[in-house]
VMD Tcl script that draws the C-alpha trace (Angstrom):
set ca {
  {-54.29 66.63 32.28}
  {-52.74 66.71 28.28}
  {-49.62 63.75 29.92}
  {-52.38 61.65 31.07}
  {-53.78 61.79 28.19}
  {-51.18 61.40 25.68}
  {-49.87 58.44 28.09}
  {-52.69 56.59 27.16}
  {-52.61 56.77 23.19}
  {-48.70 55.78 24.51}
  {-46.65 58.52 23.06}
  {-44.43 59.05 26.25}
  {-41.98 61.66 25.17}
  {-45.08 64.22 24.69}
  {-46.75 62.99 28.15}
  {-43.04 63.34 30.00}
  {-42.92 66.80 28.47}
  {-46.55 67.65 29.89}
  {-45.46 66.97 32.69}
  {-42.55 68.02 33.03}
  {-44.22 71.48 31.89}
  {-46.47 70.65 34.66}
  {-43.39 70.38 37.23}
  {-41.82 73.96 36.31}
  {-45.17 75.45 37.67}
  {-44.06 75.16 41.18}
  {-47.57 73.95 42.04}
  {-47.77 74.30 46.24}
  {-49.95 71.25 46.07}
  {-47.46 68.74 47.16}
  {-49.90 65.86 46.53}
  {-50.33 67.24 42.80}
  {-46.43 67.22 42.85}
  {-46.03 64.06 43.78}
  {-48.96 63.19 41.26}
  {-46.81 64.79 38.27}
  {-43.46 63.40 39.30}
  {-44.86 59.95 39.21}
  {-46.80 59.90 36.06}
  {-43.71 61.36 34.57}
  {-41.65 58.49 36.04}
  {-44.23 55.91 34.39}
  {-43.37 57.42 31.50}
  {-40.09 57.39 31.41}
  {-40.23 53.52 32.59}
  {-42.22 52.85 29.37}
  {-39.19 54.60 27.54}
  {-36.49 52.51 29.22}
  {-35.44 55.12 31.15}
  {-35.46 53.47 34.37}
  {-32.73 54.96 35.81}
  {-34.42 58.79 35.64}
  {-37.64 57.07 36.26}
  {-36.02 55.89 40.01}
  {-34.83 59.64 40.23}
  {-38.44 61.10 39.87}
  {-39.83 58.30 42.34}
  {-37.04 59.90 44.54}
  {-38.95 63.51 44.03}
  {-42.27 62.09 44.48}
  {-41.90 60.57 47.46}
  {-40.26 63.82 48.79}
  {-43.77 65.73 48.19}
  {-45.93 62.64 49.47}
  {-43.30 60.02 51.20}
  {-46.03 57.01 51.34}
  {-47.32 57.82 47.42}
  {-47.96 53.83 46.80}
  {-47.88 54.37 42.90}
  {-44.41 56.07 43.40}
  {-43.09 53.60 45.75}
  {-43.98 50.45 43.82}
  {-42.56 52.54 40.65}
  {-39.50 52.84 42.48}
  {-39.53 49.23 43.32}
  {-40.21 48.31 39.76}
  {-37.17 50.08 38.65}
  {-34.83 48.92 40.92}
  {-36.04 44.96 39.99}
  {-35.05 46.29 35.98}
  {-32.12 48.28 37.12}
  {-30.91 44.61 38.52}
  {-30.86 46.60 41.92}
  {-31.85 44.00 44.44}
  {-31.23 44.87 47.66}
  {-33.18 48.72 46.88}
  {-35.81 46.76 45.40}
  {-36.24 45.11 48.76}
  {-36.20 48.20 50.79}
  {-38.38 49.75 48.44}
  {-41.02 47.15 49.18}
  {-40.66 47.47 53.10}
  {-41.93 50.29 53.33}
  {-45.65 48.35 52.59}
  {-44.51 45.29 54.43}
  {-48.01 44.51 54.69}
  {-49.22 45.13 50.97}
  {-49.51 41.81 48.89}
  {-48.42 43.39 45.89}
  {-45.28 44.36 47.56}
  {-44.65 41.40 49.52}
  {-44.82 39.69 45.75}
  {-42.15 42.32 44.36}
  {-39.87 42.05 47.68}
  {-40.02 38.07 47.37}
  {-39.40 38.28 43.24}
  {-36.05 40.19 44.05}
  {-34.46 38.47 46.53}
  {-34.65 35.20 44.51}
  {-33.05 37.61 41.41}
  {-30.37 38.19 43.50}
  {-30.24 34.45 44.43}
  {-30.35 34.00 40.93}
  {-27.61 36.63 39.79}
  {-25.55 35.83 42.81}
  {-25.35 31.74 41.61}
  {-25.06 32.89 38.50}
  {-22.08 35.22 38.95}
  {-20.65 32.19 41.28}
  {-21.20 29.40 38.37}
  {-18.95 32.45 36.34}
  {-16.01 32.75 38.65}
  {-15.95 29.15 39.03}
  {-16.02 28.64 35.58}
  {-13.31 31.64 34.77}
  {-11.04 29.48 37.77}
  {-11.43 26.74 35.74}
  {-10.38 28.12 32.39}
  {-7.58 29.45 34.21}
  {-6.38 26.93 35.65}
  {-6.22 24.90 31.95}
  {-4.59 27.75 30.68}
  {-1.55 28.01 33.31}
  {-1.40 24.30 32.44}
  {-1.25 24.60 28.42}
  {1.44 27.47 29.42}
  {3.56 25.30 31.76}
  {3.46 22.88 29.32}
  {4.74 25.09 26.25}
  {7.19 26.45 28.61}
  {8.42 22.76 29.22}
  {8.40 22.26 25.67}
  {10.85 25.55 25.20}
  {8.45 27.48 23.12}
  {8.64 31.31 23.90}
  {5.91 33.45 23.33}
  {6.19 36.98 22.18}
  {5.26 38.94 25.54}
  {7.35 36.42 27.99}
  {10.38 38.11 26.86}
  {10.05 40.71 29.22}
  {9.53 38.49 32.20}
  {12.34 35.91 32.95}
  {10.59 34.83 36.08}
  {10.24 31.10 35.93}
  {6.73 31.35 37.88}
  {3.99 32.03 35.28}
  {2.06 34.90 36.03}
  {-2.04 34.92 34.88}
  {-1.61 38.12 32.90}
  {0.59 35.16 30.22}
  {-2.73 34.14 29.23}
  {-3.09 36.97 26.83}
  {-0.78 35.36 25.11}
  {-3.16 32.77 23.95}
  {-5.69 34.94 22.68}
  {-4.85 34.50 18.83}
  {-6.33 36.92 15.69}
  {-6.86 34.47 13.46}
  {-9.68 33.48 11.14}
  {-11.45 31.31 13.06}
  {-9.88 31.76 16.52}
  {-8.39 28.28 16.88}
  {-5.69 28.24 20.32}
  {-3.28 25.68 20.69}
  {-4.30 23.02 22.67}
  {-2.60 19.69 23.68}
  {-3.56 16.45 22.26}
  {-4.47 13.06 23.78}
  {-0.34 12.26 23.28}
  {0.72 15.29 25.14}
  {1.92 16.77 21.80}
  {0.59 20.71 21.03}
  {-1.27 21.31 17.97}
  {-1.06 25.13 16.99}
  {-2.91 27.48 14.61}
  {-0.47 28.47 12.14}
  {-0.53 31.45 9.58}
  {1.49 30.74 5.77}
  {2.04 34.25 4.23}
  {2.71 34.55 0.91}
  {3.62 38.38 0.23}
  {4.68 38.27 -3.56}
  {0.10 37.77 -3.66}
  {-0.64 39.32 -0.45}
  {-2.52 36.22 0.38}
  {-2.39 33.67 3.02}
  {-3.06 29.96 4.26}
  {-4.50 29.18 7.69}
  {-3.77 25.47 9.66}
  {-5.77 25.38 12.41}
  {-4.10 22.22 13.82}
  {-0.52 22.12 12.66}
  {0.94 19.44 15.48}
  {4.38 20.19 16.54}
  {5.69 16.98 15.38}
  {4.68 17.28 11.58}
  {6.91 18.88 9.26}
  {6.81 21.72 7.54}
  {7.54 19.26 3.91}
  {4.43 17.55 5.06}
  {1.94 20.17 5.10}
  {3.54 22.22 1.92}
  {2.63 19.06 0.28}
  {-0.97 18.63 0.85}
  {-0.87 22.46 -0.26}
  {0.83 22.80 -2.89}
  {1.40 19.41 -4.50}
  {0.00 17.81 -7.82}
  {-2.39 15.89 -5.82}
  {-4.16 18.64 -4.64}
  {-6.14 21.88 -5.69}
  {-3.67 24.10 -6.60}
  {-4.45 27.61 -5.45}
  {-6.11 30.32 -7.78}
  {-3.97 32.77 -6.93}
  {-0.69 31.32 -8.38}
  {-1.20 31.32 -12.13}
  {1.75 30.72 -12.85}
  {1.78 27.61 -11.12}
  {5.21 28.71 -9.42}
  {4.25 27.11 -6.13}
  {5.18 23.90 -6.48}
  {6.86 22.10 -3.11}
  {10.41 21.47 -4.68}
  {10.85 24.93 -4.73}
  {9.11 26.54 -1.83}
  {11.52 28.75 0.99}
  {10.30 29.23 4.58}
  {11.50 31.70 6.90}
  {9.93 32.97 9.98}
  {11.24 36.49 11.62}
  {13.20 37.76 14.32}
  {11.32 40.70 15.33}
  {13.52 42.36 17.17}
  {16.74 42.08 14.81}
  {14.71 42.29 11.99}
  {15.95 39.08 10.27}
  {14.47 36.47 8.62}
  {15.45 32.90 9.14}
  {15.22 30.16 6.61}
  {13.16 26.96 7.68}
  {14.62 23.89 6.80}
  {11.36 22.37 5.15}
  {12.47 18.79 6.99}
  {12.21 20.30 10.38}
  {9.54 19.66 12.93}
  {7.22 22.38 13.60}
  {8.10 22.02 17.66}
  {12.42 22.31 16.27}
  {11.54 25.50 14.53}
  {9.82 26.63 17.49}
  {12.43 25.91 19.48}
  {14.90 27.88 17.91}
  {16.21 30.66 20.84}
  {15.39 33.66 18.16}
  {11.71 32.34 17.28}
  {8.90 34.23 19.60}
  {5.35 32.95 18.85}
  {3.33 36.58 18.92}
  {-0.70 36.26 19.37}
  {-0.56 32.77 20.25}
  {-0.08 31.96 16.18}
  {3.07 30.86 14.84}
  {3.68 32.75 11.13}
  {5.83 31.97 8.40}
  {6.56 33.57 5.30}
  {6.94 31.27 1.78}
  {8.48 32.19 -1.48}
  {9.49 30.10 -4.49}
  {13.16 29.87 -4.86}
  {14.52 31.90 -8.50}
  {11.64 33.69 -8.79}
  {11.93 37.13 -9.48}
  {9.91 38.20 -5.94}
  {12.56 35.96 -4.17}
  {15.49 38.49 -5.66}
  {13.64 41.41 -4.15}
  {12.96 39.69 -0.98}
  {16.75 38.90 -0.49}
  {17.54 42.77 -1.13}
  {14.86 43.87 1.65}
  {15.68 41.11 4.37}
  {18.94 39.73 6.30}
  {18.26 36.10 5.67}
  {20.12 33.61 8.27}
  {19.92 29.71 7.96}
  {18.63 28.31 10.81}
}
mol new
graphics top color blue
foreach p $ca { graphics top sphere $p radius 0.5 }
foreach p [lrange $ca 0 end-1] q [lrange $ca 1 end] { graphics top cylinder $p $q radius 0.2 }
display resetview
């Protein structure tokens, strides 16, 4: 037979199409049938095609029902398929066959295994949850308001809030609360007269903006590359973070707490990162930026 042979140098696509060619004969030899749909289910299971190699154990066994190559076939691609329970039932049909006793006993402690292992998952998923209605209560005490609450004024916080934590940035830093009970958030500085930004991965709510423009932009520090013109310099700096839905920018009061700005009833936190745009004040960008946006003092 040319599949048997070819299955031996181990080129499997030209033994499954032997026999497959071997199938379309309509052979009334049912053993021969069975022979051809197993081989060409062997095959297949050295392709990775375990699913279609379960489907031609199916066939064989419908030609020769106790065909032990087909049934332990079968069995073997249930165990891959990570079906368990078919495995078993598989193997019971040679309850008395060591090699299938083996297979029968190897998948029910896989689906020990998966089962405690999807258990250890949930309980681990409860968990997370559970810390992550807590971080919510607590920005909720705190009088934060993130983006997607707006449309639910329900003081019970529902799990599908948690989205709101998932956050885009760089390095996918959430806000978390510290050993004080203070929050420490990722925060995103955009600078659009250079299209470029700053990322604080720990910004805590009781620092000031002044504070953090400082390390950033002061003498002190390495200035960034992109400012040539060495414009950025903390005396001068303007912060404003948006109102969305009004489409207005408000101006930060450098001073301020992060947690006051946050605070304020027209700031929404959107991805679970607080953003905030900075200019230099008399600079030419600064003109054009006026123009564009409604600014408001906060």
């Amino acid at each position: 037979m040319d599949g048997n042979h070819e299955f031996k140098k181990k080129k499997y696509d030209i033994a499954i199409d032997n026999y497959t060619e071997g199938i379309k004969l309509r052979c009334p030899d049912k053993l021969l049938n069975s022979v051809l749909y197993t081989n060409r289910a062997a095959a297949q299971f050295h392709r990775g095609n375990y699913g279609t190699s379960l489907h031609d154990c199916i066939f064989a066994r419908k030609f020769k029902s106790d065909h032990m190559k087909a049934i332990l076939r079968g069995a073997m691609c249930c165990l891959k398929l990570k079906r368990y329970d078919e495995a078993s039932r598989w193997c019971d049909t040679e309850n008395e066959n060591e090699e299938f006793l083996q297979m029968k006993y190897k998948a029910e402690s896989l689906k020990k295994s998966l089962e405690r292992d999807k258990r250890k998952e949930e309980a681990a998923e409860r968990k997370e949850r559970i810390e992550e209605e807590k971080l919510l209560a607590v920005i909720q005490s705190k009088g934060v308001q993130l983006a997607s609450m707006k449309t639910n004024k329900k003081t019970r916080l529902h799990p599908s809030l948690l989205t709101n934590l998932e956050t885009q940035n760089p390095s996918g830093a959430k806000v978390h609360v510290t050993s004080d009970g203070s929050l420490n958030w990722p925060v995103l500085f955009m600078y659009p007269e250079h299209t470029m930004t700053d990322y604080v991965e720990a910004f805590n709510e009781q620092h000031t903006f002044e504070e953090h423009l400082n390390v950033m932009f002061s003498d002190g520090f390495e200035h960034p590359q992109w400012d040539t013109d060495r414009k950025y310099t903390t005396d001068k700096l303007l912060v404003y973070f948006e109102d969305r839905d009004n489409e207005v920018m408000y101006k930060v009061n450098p001073k301020s707490t992060l947690l006051n700005v946050l605070q304020h009833k027209r700031h929404f936190v959107h991805g679970g990162t607080p953003c905030y745009v900075v200019t230099v004040d008399g600079s030419n960008y600064q003109k054009v930026f006026k123009e564009r946006h409604k600014i408001i003092n906060t």
